[in-house]
C-alpha positions as CSV (number, residue, x, y, z in Angstrom):
1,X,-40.2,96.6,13.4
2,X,-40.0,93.3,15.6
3,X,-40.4,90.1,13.1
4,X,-41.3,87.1,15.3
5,X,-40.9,83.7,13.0
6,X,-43.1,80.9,13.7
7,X,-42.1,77.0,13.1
8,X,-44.7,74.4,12.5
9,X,-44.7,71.3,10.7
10,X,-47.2,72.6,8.2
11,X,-45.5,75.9,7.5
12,X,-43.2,78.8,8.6
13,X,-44.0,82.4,8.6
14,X,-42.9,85.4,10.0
15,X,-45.1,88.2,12.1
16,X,-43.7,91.4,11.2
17,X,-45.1,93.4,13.9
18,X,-44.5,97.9,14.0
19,X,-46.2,100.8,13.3
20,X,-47.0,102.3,9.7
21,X,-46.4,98.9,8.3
22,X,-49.2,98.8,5.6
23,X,-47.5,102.3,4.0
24,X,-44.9,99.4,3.0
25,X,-47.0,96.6,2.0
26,X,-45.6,96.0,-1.2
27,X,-42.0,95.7,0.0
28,X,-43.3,93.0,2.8
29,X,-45.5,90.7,0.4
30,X,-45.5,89.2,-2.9
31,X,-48.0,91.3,-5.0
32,X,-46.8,91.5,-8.1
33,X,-49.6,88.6,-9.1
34,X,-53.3,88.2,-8.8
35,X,-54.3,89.3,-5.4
36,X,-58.1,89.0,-3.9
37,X,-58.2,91.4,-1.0
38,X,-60.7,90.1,1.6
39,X,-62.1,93.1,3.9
40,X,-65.1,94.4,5.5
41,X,-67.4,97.3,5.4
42,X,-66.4,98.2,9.2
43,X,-62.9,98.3,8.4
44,X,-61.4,101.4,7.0
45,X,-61.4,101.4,3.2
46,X,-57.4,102.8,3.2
47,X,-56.0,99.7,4.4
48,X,-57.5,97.5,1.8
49,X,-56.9,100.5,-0.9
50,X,-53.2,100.1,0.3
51,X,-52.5,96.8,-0.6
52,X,-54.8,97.3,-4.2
53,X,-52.5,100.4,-5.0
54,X,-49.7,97.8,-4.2
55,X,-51.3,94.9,-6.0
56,X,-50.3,94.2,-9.5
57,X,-53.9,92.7,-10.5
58,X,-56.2,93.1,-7.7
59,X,-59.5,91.7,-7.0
60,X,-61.3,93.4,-3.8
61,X,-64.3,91.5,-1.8
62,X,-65.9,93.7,1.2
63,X,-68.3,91.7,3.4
64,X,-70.4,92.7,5.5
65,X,-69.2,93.3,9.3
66,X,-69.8,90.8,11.8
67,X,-69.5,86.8,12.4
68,X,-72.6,85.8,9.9
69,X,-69.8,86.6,7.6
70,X,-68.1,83.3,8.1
71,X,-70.7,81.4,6.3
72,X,-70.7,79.1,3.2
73,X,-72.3,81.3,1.3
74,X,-69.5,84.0,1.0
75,X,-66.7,80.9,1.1
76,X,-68.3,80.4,-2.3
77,X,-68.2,83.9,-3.2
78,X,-64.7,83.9,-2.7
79,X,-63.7,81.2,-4.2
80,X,-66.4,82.2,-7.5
81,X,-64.3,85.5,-7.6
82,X,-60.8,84.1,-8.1
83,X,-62.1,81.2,-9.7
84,X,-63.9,84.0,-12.9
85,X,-61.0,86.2,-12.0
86,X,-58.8,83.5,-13.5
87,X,-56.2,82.5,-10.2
88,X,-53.9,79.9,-10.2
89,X,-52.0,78.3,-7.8
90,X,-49.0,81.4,-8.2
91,X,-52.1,83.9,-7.3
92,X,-52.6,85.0,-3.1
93,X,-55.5,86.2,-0.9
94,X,-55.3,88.8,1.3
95,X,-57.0,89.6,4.9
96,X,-57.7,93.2,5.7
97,X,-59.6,92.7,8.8
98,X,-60.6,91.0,12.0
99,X,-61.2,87.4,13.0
100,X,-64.1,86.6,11.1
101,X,-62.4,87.9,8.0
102,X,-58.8,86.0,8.4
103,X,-60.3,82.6,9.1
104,X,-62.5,83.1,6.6
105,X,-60.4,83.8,3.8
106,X,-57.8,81.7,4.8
107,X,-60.0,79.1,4.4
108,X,-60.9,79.7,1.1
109,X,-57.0,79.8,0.3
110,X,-56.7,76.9,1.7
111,X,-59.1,75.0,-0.6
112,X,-58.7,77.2,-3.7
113,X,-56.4,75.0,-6.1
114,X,-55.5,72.8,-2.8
115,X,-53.9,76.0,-1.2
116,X,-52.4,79.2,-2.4
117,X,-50.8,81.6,-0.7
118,X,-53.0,83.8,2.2
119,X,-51.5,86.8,3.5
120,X,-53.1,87.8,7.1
121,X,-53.4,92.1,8.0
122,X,-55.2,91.6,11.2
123,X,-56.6,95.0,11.9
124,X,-58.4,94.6,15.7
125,X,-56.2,93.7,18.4
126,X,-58.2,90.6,19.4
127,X,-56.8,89.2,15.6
128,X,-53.4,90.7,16.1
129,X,-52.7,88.4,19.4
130,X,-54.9,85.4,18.8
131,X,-56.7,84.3,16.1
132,X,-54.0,85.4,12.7
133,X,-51.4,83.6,14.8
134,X,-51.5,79.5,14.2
135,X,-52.6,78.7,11.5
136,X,-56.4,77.8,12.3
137,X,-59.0,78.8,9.3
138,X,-62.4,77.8,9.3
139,X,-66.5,78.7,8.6
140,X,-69.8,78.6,11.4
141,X,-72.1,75.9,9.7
142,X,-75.8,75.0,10.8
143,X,-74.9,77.5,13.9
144,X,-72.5,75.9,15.0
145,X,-68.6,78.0,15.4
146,X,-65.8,77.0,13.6
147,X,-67.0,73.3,12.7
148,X,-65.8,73.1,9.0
149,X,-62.1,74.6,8.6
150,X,-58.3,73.6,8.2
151,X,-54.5,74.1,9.9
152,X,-53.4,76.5,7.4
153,X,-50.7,78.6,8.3
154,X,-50.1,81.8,6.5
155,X,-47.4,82.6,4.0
156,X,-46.9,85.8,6.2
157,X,-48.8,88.0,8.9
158,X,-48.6,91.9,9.1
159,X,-49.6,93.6,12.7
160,X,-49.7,97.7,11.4
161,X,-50.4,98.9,15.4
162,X,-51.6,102.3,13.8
163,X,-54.7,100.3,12.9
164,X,-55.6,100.1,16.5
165,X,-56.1,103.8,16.6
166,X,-59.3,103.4,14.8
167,X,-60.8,100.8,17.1
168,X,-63.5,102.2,19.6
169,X,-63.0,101.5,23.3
170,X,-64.8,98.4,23.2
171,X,-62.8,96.2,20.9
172,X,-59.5,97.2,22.7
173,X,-61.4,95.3,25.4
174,X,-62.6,92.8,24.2
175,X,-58.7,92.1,22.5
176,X,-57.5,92.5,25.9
177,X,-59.8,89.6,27.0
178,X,-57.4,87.4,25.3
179,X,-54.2,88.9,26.3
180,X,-55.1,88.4,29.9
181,X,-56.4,84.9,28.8
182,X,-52.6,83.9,27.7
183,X,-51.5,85.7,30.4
184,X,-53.5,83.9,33.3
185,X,-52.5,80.4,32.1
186,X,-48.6,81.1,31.0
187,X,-47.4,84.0,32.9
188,X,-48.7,85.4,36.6
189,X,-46.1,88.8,35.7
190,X,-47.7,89.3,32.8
191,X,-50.9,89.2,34.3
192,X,-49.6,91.5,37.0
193,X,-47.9,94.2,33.8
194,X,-51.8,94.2,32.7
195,X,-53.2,95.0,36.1
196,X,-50.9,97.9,36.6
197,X,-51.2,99.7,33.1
198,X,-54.4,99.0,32.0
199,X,-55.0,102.1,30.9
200,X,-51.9,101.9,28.2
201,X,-52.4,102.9,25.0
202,X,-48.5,101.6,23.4
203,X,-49.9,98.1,22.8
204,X,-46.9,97.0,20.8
205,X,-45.2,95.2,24.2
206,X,-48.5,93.7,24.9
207,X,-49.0,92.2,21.5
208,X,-45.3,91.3,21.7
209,X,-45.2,88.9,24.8
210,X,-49.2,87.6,23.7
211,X,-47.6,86.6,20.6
212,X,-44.7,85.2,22.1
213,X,-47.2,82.9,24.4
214,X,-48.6,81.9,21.4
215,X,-45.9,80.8,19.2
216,X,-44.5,78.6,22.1
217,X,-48.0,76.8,22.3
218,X,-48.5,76.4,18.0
219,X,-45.0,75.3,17.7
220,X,-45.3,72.5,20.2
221,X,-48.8,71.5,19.2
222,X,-50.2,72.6,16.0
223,X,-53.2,70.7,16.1
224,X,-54.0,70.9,19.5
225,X,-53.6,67.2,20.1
226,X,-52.1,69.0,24.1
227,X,-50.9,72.1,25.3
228,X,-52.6,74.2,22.2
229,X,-55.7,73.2,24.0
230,X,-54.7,75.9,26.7
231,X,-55.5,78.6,24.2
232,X,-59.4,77.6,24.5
233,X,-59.2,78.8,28.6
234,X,-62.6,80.6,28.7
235,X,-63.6,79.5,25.2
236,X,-65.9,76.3,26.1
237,X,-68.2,78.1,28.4
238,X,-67.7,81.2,26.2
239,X,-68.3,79.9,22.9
240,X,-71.9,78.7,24.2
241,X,-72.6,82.0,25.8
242,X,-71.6,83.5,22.8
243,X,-73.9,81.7,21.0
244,X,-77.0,81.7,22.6
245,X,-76.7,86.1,22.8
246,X,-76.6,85.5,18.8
247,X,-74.0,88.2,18.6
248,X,-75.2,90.7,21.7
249,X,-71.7,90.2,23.3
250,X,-68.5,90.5,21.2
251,X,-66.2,87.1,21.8
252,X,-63.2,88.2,24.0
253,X,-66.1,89.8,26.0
254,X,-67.4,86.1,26.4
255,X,-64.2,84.5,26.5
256,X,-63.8,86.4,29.8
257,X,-67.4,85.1,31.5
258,X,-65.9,82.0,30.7
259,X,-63.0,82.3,31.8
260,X,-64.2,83.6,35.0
261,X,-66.4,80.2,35.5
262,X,-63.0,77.9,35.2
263,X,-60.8,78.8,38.3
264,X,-60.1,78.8,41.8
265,X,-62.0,81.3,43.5
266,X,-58.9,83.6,44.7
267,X,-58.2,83.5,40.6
268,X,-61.6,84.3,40.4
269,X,-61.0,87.4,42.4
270,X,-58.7,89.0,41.2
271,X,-59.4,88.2,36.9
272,X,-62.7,89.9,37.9
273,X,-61.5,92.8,39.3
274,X,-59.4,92.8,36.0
275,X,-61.9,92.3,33.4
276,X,-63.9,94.9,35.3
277,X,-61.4,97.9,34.8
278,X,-60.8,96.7,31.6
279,X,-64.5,97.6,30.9
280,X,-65.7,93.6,30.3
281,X,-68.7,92.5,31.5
282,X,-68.5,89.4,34.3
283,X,-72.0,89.3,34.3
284,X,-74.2,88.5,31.7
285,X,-78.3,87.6,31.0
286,X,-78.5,84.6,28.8
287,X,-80.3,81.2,27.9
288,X,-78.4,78.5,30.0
289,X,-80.4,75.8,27.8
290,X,-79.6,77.3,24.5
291,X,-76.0,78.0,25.6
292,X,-75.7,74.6,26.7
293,X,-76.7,72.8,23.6
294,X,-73.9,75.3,21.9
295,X,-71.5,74.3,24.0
296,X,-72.4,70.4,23.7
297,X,-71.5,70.7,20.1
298,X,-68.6,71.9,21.0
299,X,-65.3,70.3,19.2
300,X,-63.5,69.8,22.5
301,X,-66.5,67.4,23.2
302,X,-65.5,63.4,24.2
303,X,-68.7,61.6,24.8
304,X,-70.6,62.5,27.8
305,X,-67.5,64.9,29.3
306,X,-65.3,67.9,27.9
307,X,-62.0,68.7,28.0
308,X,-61.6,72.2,29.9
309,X,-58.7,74.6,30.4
310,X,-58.9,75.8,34.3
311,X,-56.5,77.9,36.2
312,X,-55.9,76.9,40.0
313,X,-53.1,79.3,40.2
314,X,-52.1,82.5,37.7
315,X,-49.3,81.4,35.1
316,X,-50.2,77.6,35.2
317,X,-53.2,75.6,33.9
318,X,-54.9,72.1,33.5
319,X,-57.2,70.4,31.7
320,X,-60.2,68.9,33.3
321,X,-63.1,66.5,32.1
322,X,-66.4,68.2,33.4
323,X,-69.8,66.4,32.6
324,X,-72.8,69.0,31.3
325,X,-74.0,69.1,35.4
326,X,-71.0,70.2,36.0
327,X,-70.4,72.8,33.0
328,X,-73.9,74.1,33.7
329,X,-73.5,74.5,37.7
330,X,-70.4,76.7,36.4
331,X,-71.8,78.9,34.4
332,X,-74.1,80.3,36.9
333,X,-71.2,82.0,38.0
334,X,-71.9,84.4,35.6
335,X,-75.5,84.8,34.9
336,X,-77.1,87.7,35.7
């Protein structure tokens, strides 16, 4: 087992990241307590039974699959079930699950009796490297991603790689999209690793160094005041695609059209050839006016222009203010 800690002025915690981890999940957290067990019906039922049968008083939730999940309505049912299962501030929630499931429930620990204590078991590989790491929790309100959340690290994160076994084809790509995301800005080896074993199936090394990238970037900036903001490469342009296809694409498989609309053109090149043998789409049929409007909403917004991530060269980045021509001369790049 590798445990990578992670320093931040809100928080420590350590990733332990190895295989057959949740068989000792009650060694690795605190669950001799109340424990609300946040899952959802696409994620196999054992791993949230593992931390119950581990779980002094357990309280399960399983939502349903997909990102109209992260919605008001079940922060309130989360927060009604610990509230009439009687949790105090000694009590924990646990994720089982992807994205949609860790920033939503860490979320609701974050506001349940001003913060308890939130356990992350990321369970897709785009959660393992990205989104359980940095302490970002939040809900999608009035269609619009991410817009009501906190900086609340975890008390501890879990990465069992056994769970990726159970992942079809498809969400090993679209995790990879941010692997190759952190590579392209950070590391041009890394970038060339990926390239030459895309085909791997021993993802512990590549959710190693993604997570390394990652710590480096929350540790420095927690709440992306600079060089966190390197982590959205892909996600301005993406997050409005995303969007406007009202769930038709998965998100890393949009991060990487947007990515592919935010650098040089022999980047361009070869991150294409890349996405494409990593089964991603670089093309995609969508509403450039409704995606537009999405990404006008967007949080990186500063009055007429946005701050965007773009890679002249492989392994470096920098941040450039584009106006909405601009942005929407871009993303023709990638319509279809």
């Amino acid at each position: 087992m590798n445990v990578i800690n992670v320093i931040t002025q809100t928080g420590n915690y350590d990733i332990d990241l190895g295989s057959g981890l949740l068989k000792n999940v009650g060694e690795l957290l605190k669950l001799n307590r109340k424990v609300l067990i946040v899952t959802d019906d696409g994620v196999p039922k054992e791993y949230s039974e593992a931390v119950a049968k581990a779980s002094k008083e357990p309280v399960t939730l399983v939502l349903k699959q997909g990102e109209e999940s992260k919605k008001l309505d079940n922060l309130m049912k989360l927060e009604k079930a610990m509230l009439e299962a009687g949790f105090t501030r000694g009590d924990c929630v646990v994720a089982v699950g992807g994205g949609v499931i860790g920033d939503l429930s860490g979320f609701a620990a974050s506001i349940y009796m001003r913060g308890i204590d939130f356990y992350n078991i990321p369970t897709t590989l785009l959660s393992q490297v990205d989104s359980s790491i940095g302490g970002k929790t939040a809900i999608d309100f009035e269609g619009v991603k991410n817009i009501i959340g906190a900086f609340y690290p975890p008390t501890k994160v879990i990465i069992d790689t056994d769970t990726l076994k159970t992942l079809s084809k498809r969400q090993i790509s679209n995790g990879m999209a941010e692997v190759v995301k952190m590579a392209a800005t950070f590391d041009e080896t890394f970038f060339s690793d990926i390239e030459d074993n895309c085909d791997t199936e021993d993802f512990t090394n590549i959710i190693y160094k993604a997570i390394k990238i990652k710590k480096r970037v929350v540790e420095e900036d927690e709440k992306e005041s600079g060089l966190r903001r390197v982590l959205n490469f892909g996600h301005t342009l993406g997050h409005g695609i995303e969007s406007s296809l009202m769930g038709e694409l998965l998100h890393g498989e949009c991060v990487g059209l947007g990515m592919l609309c935010m650098c040089d053109e022999e980047v361009a090149e070869r991150l294409e050839a890349l996405l494409i043998k990593l089964n991603l789409p670089v093309k995609a049929k969508f509403d450039e006016e409704e995606a537009m409007k999405a990404v006008l909403h967007d949080k990186k917004a500063n009055g007429d222009t946005i701050k965007c991530v773009y890679v002249k060269r492989l392994g470096t980045f920098e941040i450039r203010e584009m106006d909405a021509a601009e942005l929407t001369e871009r993303m023709k790049a990638v319509e279809a």
